[in-house]
C-alpha positions as semicolon CSV with decimal commas, in nm:
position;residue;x (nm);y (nm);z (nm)
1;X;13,889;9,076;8,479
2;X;13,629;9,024;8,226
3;X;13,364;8,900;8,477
4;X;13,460;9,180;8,731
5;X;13,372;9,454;8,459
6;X;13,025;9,281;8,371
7;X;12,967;9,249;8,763
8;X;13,013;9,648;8,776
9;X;12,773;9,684;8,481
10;X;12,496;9,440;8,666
11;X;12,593;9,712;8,960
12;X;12,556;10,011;8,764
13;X;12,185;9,916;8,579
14;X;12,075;9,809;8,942
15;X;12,133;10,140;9,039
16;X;11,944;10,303;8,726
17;X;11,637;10,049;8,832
18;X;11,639;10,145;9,163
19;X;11,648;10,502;9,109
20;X;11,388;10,455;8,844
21;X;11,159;10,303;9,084
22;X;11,224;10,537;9,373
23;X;11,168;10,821;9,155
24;X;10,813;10,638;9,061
25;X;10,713;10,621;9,415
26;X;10,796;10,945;9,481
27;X;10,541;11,094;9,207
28;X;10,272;10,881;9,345
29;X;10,348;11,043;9,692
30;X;10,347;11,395;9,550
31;X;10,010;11,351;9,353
32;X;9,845;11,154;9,649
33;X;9,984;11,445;9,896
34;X;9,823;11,731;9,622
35;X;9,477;11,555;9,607
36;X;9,445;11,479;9,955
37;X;9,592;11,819;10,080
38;X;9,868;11,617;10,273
39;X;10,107;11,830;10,387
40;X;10,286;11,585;10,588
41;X;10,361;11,387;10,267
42;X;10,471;11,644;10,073
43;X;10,746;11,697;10,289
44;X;10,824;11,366;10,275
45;X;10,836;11,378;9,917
46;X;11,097;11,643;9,952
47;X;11,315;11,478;10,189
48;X;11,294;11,167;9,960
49;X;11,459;11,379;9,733
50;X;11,779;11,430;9,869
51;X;11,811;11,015;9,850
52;X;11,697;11,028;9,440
53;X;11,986;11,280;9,397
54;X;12,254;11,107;9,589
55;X;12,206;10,775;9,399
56;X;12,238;10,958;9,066
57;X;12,533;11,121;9,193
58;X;12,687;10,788;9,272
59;X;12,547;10,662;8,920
60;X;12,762;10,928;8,752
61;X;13,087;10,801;8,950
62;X;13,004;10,434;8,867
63;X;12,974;10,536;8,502
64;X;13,303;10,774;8,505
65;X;13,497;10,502;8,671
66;X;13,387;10,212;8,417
67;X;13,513;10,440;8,132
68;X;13,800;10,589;8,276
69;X;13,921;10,246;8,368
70;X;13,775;10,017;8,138
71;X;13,814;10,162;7,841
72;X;13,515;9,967;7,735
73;X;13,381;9,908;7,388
74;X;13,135;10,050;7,201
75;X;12,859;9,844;7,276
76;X;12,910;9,863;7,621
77;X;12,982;10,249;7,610
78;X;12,664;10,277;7,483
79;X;12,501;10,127;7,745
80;X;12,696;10,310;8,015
81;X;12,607;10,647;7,783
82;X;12,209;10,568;7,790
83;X;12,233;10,518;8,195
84;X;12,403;10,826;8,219
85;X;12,170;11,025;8,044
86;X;11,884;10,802;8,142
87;X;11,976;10,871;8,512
88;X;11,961;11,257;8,472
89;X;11,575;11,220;8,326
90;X;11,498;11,022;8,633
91;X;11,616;11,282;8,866
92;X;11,453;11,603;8,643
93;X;11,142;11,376;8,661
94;X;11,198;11,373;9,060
95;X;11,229;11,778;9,057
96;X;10,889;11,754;8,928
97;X;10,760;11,582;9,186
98;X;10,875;11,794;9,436
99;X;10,773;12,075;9,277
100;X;10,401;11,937;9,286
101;X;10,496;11,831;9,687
102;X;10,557;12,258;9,730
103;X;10,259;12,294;9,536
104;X;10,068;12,040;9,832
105;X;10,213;12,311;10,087
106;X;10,118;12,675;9,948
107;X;9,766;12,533;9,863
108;X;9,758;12,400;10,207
109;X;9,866;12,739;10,433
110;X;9,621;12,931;10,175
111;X;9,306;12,742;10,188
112;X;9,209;12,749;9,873
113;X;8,887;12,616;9,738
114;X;8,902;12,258;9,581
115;X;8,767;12,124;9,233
116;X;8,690;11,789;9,268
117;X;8,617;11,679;8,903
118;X;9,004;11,802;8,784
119;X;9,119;11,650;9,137
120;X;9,012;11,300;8,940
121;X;9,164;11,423;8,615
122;X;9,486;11,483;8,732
123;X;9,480;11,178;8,926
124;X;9,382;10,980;8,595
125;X;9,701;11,135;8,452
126;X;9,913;11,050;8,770
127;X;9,797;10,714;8,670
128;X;9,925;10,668;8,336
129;X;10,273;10,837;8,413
130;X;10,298;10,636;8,685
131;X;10,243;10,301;8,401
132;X;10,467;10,503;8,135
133;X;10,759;10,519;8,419
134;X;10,717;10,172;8,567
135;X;10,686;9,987;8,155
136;X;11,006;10,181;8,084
137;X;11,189;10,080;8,325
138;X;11,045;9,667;8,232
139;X;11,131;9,775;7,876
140;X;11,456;9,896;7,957
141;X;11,566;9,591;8,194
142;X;11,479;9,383;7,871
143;X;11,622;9,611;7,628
144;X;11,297;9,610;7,460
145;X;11,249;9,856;7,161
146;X;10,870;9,773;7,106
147;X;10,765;9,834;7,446
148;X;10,973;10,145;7,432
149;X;10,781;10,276;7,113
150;X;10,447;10,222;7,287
151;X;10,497;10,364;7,590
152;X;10,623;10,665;7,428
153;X;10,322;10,654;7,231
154;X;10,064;10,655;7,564
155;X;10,277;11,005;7,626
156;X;9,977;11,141;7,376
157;X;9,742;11,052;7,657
158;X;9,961;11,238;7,926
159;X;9,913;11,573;7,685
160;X;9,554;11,509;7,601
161;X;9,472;11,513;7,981
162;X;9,665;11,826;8,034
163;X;9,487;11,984;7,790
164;X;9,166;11,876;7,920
165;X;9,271;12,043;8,269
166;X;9,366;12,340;8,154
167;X;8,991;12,401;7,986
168;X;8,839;12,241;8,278
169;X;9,055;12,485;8,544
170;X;9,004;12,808;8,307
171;X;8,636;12,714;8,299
172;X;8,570;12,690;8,636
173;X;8,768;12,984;8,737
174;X;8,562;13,212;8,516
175;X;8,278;13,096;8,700
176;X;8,406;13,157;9,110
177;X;8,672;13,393;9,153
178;X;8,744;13,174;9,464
179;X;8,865;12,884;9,291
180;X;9,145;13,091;9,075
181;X;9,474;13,043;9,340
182;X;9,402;12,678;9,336
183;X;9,287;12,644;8,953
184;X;9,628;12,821;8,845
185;X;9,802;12,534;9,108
186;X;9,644;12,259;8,964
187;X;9,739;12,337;8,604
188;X;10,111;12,371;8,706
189;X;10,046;12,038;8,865
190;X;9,884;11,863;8,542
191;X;10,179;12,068;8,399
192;X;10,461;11,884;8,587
193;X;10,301;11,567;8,509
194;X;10,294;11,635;8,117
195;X;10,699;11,689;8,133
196;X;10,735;11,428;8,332
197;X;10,617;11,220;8,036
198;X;10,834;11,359;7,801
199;X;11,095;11,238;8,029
200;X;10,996;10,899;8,029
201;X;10,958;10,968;7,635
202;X;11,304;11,029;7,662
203;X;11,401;10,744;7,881
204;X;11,268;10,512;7,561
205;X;11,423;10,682;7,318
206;X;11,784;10,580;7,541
207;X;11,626;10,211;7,532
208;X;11,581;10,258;7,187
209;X;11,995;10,359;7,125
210;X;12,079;10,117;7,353
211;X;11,961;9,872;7,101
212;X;12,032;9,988;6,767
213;X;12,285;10,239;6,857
214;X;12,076;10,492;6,660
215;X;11,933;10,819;6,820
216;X;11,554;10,818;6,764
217;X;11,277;11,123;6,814
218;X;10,995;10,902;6,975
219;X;10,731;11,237;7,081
């Protein structure tokens, strides 16, 4: 019985990794779709989406049914606590990325005039979310509580480049009145990136209970 109940637990943190990493690939789509003006992408990054949400959904039964049946103990209900939660960053951290896909298509039927030099910004910050999710989901495969206070640490980086945006997009769109529909979309983009780091924050923080059982405030 024993081994059946740590085969369901392999199961269930398979899951959470594969999520993890679909959710990952999906962000990259969304950012590469927004920079390239790829509308065909986007909506590819939307109908990813539906997948993203029906894994967590079966996450959340695999989790149910290991307590409900279980009864397991307390460290493994912590573990099947931090994939719960973890899980349900994941998929806000997917909503994101859709919601920079819908940004691909209004900028797209509008037309609006492009600024290259925050184009490369907010890809630089694609960049290092896209490290932060892919290292937390390494650090939380090896239940590793150093890697999980670093990369919560690089989440500084994530901010500092949103800031940076905003200035850059505010700048620019007191110069040409043309560039203000597609400076106000590229700050919610940069926007949806900077929350997707705080989930990823949060992710480590989970890592970090997982460990120690304690509840730490990494950002």
């Amino acid at each position: 019985m024993r081994r059946i109940y740590d085969d369901e637990l392999k199961s269930m943190h398979a899951q959470f990794t594969k999520m993890g990493l679909m959710v990952n690939e999906n962000i990259l789509l969304a950012v590469k779709a927004f920079i390239n003006h790829d509308k065909e992408t986007a909506n590819r990054v939307k109908k990813n989406d539906k997948a993203i949400n029906n894994i967590e959904l079966e996450i959340e039964e695999m989790c149910f049914k290991l307590i409900a049946l279980q009864q397991p103990v307390s460290s493994d209900l912590r573990s099947i606590v931090t994939v719960m939660k973890a899980s349900s960053d994941l998929e806000r951290m997917g909503d994101h990325a859709v919601s920079i896909a819908r940004s691909v298509i209004r900028v797209k039927e509008l037309h609006n005039k492009r600024i290259p030099l925050v184009e490369g910004k907010i890809a630089d910050q694609a960049k290092v979310v896209k490290d932060m999710v892919e290292d937390s989901l390494d650090a939380y495969v090896r239940i590793d509580v150093e890697a999980a206070y670093t990369i919560a640490e690089t989440d500084t980086k994530v901010d500092d480049l949103f800031v940076e945006i905003n200035k850059l997009c505010l700048k620019e769109m007191a110069k040409d009145a043309e560039v203000v529909p597609g400076g106000t979309d590229y700050i919610a983009v940069s926007g949806y990136l900077e929350r997707i780091g705080d989930y990823v924050t949060n992710i480590c923080e989970r890592i970090v209970y997982l460990k120690t059982g304690e509840l730490s405030e990494l950002n």
